[in-house]
C-alpha positions in Angstrom: 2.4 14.5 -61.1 1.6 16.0 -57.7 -0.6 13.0 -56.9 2.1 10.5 -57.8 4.5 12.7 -55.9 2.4 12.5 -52.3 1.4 8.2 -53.2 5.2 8.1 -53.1 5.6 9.8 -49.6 2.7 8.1 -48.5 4.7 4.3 -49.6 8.0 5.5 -48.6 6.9 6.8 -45.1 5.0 3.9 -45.0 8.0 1.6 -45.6 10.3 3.2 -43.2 7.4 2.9 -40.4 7.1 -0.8 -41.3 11.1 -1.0 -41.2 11.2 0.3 -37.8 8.6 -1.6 -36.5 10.2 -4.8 -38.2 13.8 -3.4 -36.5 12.1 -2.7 -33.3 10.7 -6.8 -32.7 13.9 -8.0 -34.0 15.8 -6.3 -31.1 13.2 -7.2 -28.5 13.2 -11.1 -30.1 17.4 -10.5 -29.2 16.8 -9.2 -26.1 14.3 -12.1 -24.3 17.0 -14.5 -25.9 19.6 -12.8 -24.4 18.4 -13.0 -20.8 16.4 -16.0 -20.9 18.5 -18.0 -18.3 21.0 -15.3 -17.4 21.7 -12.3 -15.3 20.3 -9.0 -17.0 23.1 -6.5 -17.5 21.0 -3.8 -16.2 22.0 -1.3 -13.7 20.0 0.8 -10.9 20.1 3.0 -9.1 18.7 4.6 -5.6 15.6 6.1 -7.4 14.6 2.9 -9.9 14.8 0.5 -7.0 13.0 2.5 -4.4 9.6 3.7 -7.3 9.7 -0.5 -8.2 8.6 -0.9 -4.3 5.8 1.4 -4.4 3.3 -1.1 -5.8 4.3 -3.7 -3.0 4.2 -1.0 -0.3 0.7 0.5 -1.5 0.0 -2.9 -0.7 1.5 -3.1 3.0 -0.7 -4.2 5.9 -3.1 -6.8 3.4 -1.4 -9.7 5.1 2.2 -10.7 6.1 5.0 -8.4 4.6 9.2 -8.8 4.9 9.8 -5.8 6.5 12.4 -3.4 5.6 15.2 -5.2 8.1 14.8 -8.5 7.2 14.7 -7.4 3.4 18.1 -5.2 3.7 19.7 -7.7 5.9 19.2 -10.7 3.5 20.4 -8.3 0.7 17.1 -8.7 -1.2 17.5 -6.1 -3.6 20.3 -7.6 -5.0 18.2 -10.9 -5.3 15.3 -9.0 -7.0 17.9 -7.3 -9.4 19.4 -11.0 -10.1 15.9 -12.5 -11.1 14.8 -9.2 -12.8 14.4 -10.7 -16.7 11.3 -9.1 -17.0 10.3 -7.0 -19.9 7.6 -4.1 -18.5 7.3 -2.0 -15.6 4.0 -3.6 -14.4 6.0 -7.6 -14.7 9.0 -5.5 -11.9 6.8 -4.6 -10.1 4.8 -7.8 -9.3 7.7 -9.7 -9.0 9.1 -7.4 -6.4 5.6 -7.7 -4.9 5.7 -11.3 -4.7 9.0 -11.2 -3.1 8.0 -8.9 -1.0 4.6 -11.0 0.6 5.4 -14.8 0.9 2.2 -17.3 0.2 0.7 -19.1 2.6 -1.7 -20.6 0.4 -0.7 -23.8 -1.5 -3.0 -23.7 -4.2 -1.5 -20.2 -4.9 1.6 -21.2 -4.8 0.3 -24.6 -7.0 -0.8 -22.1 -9.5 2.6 -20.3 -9.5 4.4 -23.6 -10.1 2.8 -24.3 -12.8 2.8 -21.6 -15.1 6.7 -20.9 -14.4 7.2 -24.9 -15.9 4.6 -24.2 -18.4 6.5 -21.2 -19.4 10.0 -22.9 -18.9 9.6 -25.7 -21.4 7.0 -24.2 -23.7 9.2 -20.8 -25.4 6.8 -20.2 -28.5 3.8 -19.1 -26.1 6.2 -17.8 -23.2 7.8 -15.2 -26.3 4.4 -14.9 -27.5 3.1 -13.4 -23.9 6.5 -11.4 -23.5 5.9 -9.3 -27.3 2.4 -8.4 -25.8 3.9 -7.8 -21.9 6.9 -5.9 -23.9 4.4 -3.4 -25.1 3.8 -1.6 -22.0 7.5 -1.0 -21.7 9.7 0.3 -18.8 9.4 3.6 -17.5 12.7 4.8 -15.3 12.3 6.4 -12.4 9.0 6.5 -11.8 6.4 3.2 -11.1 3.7 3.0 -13.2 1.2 2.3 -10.0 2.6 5.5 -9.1 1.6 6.9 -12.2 -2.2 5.5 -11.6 -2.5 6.4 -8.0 -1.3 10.3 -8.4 -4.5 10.9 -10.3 -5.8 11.1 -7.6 -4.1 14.0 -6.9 -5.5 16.2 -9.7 -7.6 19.1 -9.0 -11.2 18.8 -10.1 -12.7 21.2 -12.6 -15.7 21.9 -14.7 -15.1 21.9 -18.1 -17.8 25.1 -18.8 -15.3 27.2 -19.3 -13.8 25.2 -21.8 -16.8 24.3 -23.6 -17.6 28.6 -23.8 -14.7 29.1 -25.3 -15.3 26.9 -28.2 -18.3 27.3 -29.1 -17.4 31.0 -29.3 -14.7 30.3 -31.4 -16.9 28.2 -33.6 -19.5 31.2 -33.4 -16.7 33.3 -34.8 -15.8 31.1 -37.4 -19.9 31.1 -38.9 -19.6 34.8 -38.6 -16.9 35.0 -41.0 -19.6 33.8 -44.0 -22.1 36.7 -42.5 -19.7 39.7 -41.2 -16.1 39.0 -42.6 -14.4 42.1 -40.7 -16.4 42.1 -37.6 -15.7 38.3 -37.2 -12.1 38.1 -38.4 -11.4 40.7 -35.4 -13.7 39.0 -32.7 -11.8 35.9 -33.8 -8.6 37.4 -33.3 -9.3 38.5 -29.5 -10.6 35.2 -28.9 -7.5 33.2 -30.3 -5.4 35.7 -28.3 -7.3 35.0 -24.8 -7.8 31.0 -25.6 -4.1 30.7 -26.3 -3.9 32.4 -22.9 -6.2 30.4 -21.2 -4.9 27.4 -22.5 -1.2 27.8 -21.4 -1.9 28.7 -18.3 -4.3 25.7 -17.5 -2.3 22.9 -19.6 0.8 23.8 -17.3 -1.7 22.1 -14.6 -2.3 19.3 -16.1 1.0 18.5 -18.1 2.4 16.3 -15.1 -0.7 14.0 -15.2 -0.7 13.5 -19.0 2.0 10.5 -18.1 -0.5 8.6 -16.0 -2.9 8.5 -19.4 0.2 7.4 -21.1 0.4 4.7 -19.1 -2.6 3.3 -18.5 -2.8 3.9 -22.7 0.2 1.4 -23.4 -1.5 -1.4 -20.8 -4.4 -1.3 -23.0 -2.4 -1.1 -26.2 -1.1 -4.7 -24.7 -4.5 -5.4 -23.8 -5.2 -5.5 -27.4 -2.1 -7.4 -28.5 -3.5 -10.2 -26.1 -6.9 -10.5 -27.8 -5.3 -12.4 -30.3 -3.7 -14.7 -28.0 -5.2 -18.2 -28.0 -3.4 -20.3 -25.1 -5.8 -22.7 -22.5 -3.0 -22.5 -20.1 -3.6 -19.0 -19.3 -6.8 -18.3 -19.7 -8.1 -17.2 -16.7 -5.4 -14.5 -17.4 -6.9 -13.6 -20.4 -10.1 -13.7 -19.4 -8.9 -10.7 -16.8 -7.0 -8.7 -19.7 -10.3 -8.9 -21.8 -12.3 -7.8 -19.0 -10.6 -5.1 -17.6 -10.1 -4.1 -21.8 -14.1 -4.0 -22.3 -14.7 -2.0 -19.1 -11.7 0.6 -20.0 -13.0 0.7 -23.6 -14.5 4.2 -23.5 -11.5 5.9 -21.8 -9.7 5.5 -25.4 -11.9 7.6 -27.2 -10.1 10.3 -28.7 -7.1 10.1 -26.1 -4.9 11.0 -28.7 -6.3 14.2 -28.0 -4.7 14.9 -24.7 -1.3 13.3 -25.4 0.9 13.1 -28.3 2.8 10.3 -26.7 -0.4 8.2 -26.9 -0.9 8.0 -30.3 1.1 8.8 -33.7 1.3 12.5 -34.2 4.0 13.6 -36.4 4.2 16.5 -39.5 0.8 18.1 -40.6 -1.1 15.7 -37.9 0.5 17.6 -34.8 0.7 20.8 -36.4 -3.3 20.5 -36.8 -3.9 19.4 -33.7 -1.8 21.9 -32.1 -3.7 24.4 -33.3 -6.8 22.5 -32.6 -6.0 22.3 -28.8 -5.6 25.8 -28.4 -8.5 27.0 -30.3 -11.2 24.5 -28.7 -9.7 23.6 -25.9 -10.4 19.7 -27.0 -7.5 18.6 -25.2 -8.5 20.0 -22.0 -12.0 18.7 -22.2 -10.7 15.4 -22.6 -8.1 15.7 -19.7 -11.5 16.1 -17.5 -13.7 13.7 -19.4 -10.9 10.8 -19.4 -10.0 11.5 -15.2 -13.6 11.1 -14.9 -13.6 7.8 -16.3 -10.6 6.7 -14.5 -12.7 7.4 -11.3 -14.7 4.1 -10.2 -12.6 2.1 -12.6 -9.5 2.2 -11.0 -9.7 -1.7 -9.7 -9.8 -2.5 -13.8 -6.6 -0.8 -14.2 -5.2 -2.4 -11.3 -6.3 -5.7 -12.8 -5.2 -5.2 -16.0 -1.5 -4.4 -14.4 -1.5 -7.3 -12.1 -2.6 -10.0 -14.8 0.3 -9.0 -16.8 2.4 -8.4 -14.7 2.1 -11.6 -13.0 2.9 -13.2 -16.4 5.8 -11.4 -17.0 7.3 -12.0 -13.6 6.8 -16.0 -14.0 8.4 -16.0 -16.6 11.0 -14.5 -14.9 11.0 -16.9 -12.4 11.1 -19.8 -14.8 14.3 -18.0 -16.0 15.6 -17.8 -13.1 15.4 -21.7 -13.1 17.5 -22.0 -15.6 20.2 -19.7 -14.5 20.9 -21.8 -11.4 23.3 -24.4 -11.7 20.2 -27.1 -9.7 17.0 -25.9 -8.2 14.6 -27.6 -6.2 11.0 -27.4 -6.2 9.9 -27.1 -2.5 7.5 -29.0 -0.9 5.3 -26.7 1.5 2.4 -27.4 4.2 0.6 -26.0 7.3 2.2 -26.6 10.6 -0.2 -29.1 12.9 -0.7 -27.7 16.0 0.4 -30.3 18.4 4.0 -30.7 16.2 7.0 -28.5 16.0 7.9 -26.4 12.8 10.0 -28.5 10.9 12.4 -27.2 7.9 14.7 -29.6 5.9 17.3 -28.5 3.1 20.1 -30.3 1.3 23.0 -29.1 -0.5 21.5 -25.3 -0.2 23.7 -22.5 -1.8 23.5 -18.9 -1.9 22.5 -17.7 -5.7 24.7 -14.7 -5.4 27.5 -16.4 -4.9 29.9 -18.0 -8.0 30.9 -20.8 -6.7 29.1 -21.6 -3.6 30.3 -24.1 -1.2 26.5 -26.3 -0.3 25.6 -26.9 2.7 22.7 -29.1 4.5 20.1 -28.5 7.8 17.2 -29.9 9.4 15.4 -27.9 11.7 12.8 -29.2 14.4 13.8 -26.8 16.6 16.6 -24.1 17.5 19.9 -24.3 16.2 23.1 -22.2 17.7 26.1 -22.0 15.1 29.6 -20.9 16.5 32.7 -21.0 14.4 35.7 -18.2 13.7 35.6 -15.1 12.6 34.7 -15.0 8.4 33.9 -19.2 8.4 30.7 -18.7 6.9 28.0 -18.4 9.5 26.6 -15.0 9.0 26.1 -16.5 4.6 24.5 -19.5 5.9 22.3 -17.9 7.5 21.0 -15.9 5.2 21.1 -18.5 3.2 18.6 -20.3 4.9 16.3 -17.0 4.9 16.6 -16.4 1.5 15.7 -20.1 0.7 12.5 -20.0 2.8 11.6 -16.7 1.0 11.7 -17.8 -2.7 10.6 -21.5 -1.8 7.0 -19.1 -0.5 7.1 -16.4 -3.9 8.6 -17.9 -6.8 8.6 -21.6 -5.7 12.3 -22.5 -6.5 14.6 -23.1 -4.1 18.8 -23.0 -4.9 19.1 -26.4 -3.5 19.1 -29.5 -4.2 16.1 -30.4 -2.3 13.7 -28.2 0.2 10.7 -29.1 2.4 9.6 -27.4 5.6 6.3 -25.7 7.2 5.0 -22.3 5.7 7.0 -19.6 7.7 7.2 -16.1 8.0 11.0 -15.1 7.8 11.9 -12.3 10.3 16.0 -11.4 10.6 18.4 -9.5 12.6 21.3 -9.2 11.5 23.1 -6.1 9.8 22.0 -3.6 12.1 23.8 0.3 12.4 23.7 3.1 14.9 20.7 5.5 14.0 22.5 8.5 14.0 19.1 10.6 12.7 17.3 9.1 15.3 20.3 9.3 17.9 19.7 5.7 19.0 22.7 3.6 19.8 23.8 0.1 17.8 22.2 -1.2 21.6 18.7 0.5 21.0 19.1 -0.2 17.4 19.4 -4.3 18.4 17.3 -4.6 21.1 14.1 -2.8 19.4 14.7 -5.3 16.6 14.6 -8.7 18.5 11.7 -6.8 20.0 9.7 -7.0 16.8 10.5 -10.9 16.3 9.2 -11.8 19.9 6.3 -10.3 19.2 5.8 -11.6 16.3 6.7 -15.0 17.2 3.5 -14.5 19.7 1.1 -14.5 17.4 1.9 -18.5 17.3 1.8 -18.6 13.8 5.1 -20.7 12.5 8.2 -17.9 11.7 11.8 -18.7 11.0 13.7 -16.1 12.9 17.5 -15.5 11.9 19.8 -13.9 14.8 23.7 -12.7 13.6 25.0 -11.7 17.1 22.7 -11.9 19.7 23.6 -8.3 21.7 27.1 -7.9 20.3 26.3 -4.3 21.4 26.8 -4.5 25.5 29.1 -6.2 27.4 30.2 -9.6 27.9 28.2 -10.7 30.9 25.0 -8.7 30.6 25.2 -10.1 26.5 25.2 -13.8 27.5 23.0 -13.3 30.6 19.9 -11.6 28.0 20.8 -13.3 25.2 20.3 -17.0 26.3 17.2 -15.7 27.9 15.8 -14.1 24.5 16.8 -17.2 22.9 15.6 -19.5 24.8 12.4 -17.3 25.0 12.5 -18.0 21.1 12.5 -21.8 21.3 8.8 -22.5 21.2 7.1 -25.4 18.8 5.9 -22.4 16.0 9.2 -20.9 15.9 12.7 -22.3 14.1 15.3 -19.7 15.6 19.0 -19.7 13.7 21.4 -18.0 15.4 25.1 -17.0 15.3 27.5 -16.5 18.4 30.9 -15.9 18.8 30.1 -16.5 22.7 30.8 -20.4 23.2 29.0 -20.4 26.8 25.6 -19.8 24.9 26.2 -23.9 23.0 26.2 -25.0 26.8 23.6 -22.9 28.4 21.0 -23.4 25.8 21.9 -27.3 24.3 18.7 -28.6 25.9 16.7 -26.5 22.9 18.8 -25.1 20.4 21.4 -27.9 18.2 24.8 -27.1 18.1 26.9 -26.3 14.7 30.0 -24.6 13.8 32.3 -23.6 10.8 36.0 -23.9 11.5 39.1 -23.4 9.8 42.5 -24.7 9.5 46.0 -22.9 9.7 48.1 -23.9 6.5 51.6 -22.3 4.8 50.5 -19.3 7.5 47.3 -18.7 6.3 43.6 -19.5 7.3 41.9 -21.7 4.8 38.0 -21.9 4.9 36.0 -24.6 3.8 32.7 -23.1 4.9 31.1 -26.7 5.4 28.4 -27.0 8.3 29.6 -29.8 10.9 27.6 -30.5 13.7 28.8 -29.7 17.2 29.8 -26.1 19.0 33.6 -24.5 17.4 36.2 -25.8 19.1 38.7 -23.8 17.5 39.2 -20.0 17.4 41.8 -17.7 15.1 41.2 -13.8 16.5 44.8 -14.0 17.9 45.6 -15.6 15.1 44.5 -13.3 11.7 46.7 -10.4 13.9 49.9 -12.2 13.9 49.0 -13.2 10.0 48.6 -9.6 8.9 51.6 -8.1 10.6 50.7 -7.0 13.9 53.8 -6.2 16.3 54.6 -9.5 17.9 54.7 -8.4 21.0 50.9 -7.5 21.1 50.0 -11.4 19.6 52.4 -12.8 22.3 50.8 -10.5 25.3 47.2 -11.4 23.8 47.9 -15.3 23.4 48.8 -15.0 26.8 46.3 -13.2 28.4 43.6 -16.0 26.7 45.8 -18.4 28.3 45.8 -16.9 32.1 41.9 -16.8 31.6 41.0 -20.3 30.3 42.8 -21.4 33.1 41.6 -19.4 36.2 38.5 -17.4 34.7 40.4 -14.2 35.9 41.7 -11.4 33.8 44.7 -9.9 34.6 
C-alpha cells in the first residue's frame, strides 16, 4: 500500500511538472506570435536600459561607436525599445550592440541580410531558434555580460579549509561504528563550527551564485540547440556546439552551488541543505567552477554572442514587418577621388504614426531653413537614423536607400551642464569640436547640425557658424544642417544645397505639411504663432513693425 501510495506521488508530481512545462511553451508559442511584426508592450526603465548597454560599452574603442550625443539626440533608445522583440537577455543585448557599432563591412552586413529574410519568410525554424534562445530568459536589471564579467571580481581562495572540514566530518561519522559517544560529541562540535564556518563564508559568495546561473541557462540552450538541424545557420551552430564541448566540465555537479540551477524542491533540498553545511560541497564547487570559468571566458562570450545574434535578427526581420515599406539598402566604400554620396526616397521616421515621407540626395552639404515647428529638426534625424539601421540591421524605413558607408555624428539636443558648470555655449561648441575632428580622419561621416551656435549672439553666430560649416564641406563628409539664420543659404550656396519647410496661414492657424522643397524659406511665422495664441496686440503690432524698419534699413531701432 505504501509503495502504491509514493508511485502515485511520483505520477501525479510527475504530471503536474509535465503540465507546467506544456503551460509554460504554450505561453511562450503566444508570446513570439504576439510580437512577431509589432511593437512589444514592454516597459523600462532608467536601470533596464542603462545594464542592456553594458555589453556594447565593454566593447567601446574596438572600432567606430555612436557616441552617447549622437545616440540621445537621435532618440535611440526609444528606437532600440521599438525593435526590441527579442526573447533573452543575451538577443537585447546584441541588438543594442549592433545598433550601437555600424558595419563597415559588406559581407557582414551580406550575412545580416540574409538570415533576417531567411528568418522572415521561414517561421517553423525562426520559432524553432527562438524556444532554444527563450531558454536563457531575461534577467531585469542586471545584464547578463555583467553577470560574467563580475567574476572577476571574486576573491580567490583555497579550498583546504574546506576539504579539512569534511573529511573530519566524515572521520566523525566512521567513528560512530568504533566509539559511539566519543564520536557523536566530536560530531556535534564539528556541525556546530562547520555550520559557522559555512554562514559566514557563503555570505561571500551568495552575490556571485547569479553569474553560475547564468552562464548555466546559456548552456541549458546550448543543449536545446544540439538537436537543431538547419544548413542556414550552421556556422552558428557550429559556435553553440563548440563553446558547449569546451564548457562541458563546468556543469558537473553545479547543482551543488545553486538551487536555481537545477530542480531542488522537498526531500532533494532538504538533503542537500544539510549536505552543504556538513561538507562544505557547495563551497568547494563555488572555487572549482570560478576556476573553470578562468581561461574560458571567450567560450562564454561566444556562446552569448552566437545566440544572441540570432535572437536579435530575428528581431530585425520583425521589425520588417512592422513597417508599413522598408527598403533594403544598397551600401559601398567611398572612392577616393569622388564625393560621399547618399540618396533616399520617400524616407519616414518609424516612431512616428503617420509620417509625412520625404526625399534627398546628397553629394555634398545641404542647409535647410523653414519656420519654427515645419519639420526640420525630424528630418534630420531622420536622415541619421536611416543611415544607422541601413549599417546594423540593414532595413531602412524608406522606400528606397543607397549611399557610401558613413559614420553618423550629431549635434543637436544639447543642455547646459550644470554639474560640470559649463554653459549651453561650451556645451555646443565642445560638440562640433568632436565632429571636426572626426571628420579629419577622412574617412566618409554624415554629420547632422540642429542650430549651428544658437547659443551666442546674432553676429558672432553667423560669422563662426558659416565658417565651421563651410570647414565641414569636404568630399568625405555629407553635413545636414538646420538654421533659422537665412544669411547662412547665401553665404555658403557655393557648397551646401538649399531646402526649406514652410507653412501656410489658414482659418487663423498654421498648417504644416512637413514636405522637403528645394530652395532657402522664404516665409517666416514667429510674429505670427504670438498673435495666434493670444499675445496683447500691441506687442505683435510693435514686433511686426520693428521686422519691418529692419528689412528695410538693416538698423534696429
Amino acid at each position: 500500500m505504501i509503495l502504491a501510495v509514493a508511485a502515485a506521488i511520483v505520477v501525479l508530481a510527475g504530471l503536474l511538472i509535465w503540465r507546467d512545462k506544456r503551460q509554460q511553451r504554450k505561453w511562450f508559442l503566444a508570446k513570439v506570435h504576439r510580437l512577431w511584426g509589432s511593437v512589444a508592450d514592454r516597459e523600462y526603465t532608467w536601470e533596464e536600459l542603462e545594464s542592456i548597454s553594458h555589453y556594447a560599452k565593454h566593447h567601446e574603442g574596438e572600432r567606430f561607436m555612436v557616441d552617447d550625443i549622437t545616440w540621445n539626440d537621435l532618440g535611440m533608445d526609444q528606437i532600440f525599445m521599438l525593435l526590441n522583440t527579442t526573447v533573452s537577455s543575451c538577443g537585447e543585448d546584441v541588438l543594442y550592440r549592433m545598433l550601437r557599432f555600424p558595419e563597415f563591412d559588406p559581407q557582414a552586413l551580406k550575412e545580416r541580410e540574409r538570415l533576417i529574410e531567411y528568418f522572415r519568410t521561414h517561421e517553423r525554424e525562426r520559432i524553432q531558434v527562438q524556444t532554444q534562445v527563450g531558454k536563457v530568459k531575461k534577467i531585469g536589471n542586471t545584464s547578463i555580460t555583467d553577470y560574467i564579467h563580475v567574476l572577476k571580481d571574486v576573491p580567490r581562495r583555497h579550498v583546504f579549509k574546506y576539504i579539512f572540514l569534511a573529511c573530519l566530518t566524515l572521520a566523525c561519522i566512521v567513528g560512530l561504528f568504533f566509539d559511539p559517544l566519543k564520536a557523536a560529541t566530536f560530531l556535534l562540535l564539528v556541525m556546530c563550527f562547520n555550520g559557522y564556518i559555512h554562514m559566514r563564508d557563503s555570505k561571500n559568495v551568495e552575490p556571485y551564485l547569479n553569474c553560475f546561473g547564468c552562464i548555466l541557462r546559456l548552456l541549458k540552450a546550448a543543449d536545446g540547440f544540439a538537436s537543431v538541424r538547419n544548413p542556414e545557420i550552421q556556422s552558428y551552430l557550429d559556435r553553440i556546439a563548440a563553446a558547449r564541448e569546451k564548457m562541458k566540465g563546468f556543469r558537473r555537479g553545479a547543482f551543488l552551488v545553486s538551487s536555481s540551477s537545477a530542480i531542488q524542491d522537498g526531500l532533494e533540498a532538504f538533503v542537500l541543505s544539510y549536505l552543504k553545511v556538513l561538507f562544505h560541497v557547495d563551497m568547494i564547487k563555488f572555487y572549482s567552477m570560478l576556476r573553470f570559468v578562468e581561461g574560458h571566458e571567450g567560450d562564454v562570450e561566444d556562446l552569448f554572442a552566437a545566440m544572441g545574434e540570432l535572437d536579435a535578427l530575428i528581431a530585425a526581420a520583425s521589425f520588417r514587418e512592422y513597417l508599413p515599406c522598408y527598403a533594403v539598402p544598397e551600401l559601398w566604400e567611398r572612392e577616393a577621388d569622388s564625393p560621399t554620396f547618399l540618396e533616399a526616397k520617400e524616407l519616414y521616421h518609424p516612431l512616428i504614426a503617420d509620417p509625412v515621407p520625404n526625399s534627398v540626395r546628397m553629394e555634398r552639404g545641404i542647409l535647410v531653413t523653414g519656420s519654427n515647428a515645419s519639420g526640420k529638426s525630424t528630418f534630420l534625424k531622420t536622415v541619421a537614423i536611416q543611415a544607422l539601421l541601413a549599417q546594423t540591421i540593414h532595413t531602412c524605413p524608406a522606400r528606397t536607400f543607397r549611399g557610401n558607408f558613413v559614420k553618423v555624428m550629431t549635434s543637436m539636443a544639447l543642455r547646459d551642464d550644470l554639474e560640470g558648470g559649463e554653459s549651453y555655449y561650451i556645451v555646443e561648441i565642445k560638440s562640433l569640436q568632436r565632429i571636426l575632428q572626426e571628420c579629419e580622419k577622412q574617412e566618409p561621416v554624415l554629420c547632422i547640425v540642429d542650430e549651428v551656435l544658437r547659443g551666442t549672439n546674432t553676429i558672432e553666430r553667423i560669422a563662426a557658424s558659416s565658417r565651421i560649416l563651410r570647414s565641414l564641406a569636404a568630399p568625405n563628409v555629407l553635413p545636414l544642417a538646420a538654421t533659422h539664420d537665412i544669411e547662412l543659404s547665401y553665404i555658403l550656396e557655393d557648397c551646401y544645397d538649399n531646402y526649406h519647410f514652410e507653412e501656410e496661414i489658414r482659418d487663423n492657424d498654421v498648417i504644416f505639411n512637413y514636405q522637403l522643397k528645394e530652395g532657402r524659406a522664404t516665409t517666416r511665422n514667429a510674429i505670427r504663432l504670438l498673435e495666434l495664441i493670444g499675445y496683447d496686440p500691441k506687442i505683435v503690432r510693435d514686433a511686426r513693425e520693428a521686422a519691418r524698419r529692419f528689412e528695410e534699413t538693416g538698423v534696429w531701432s
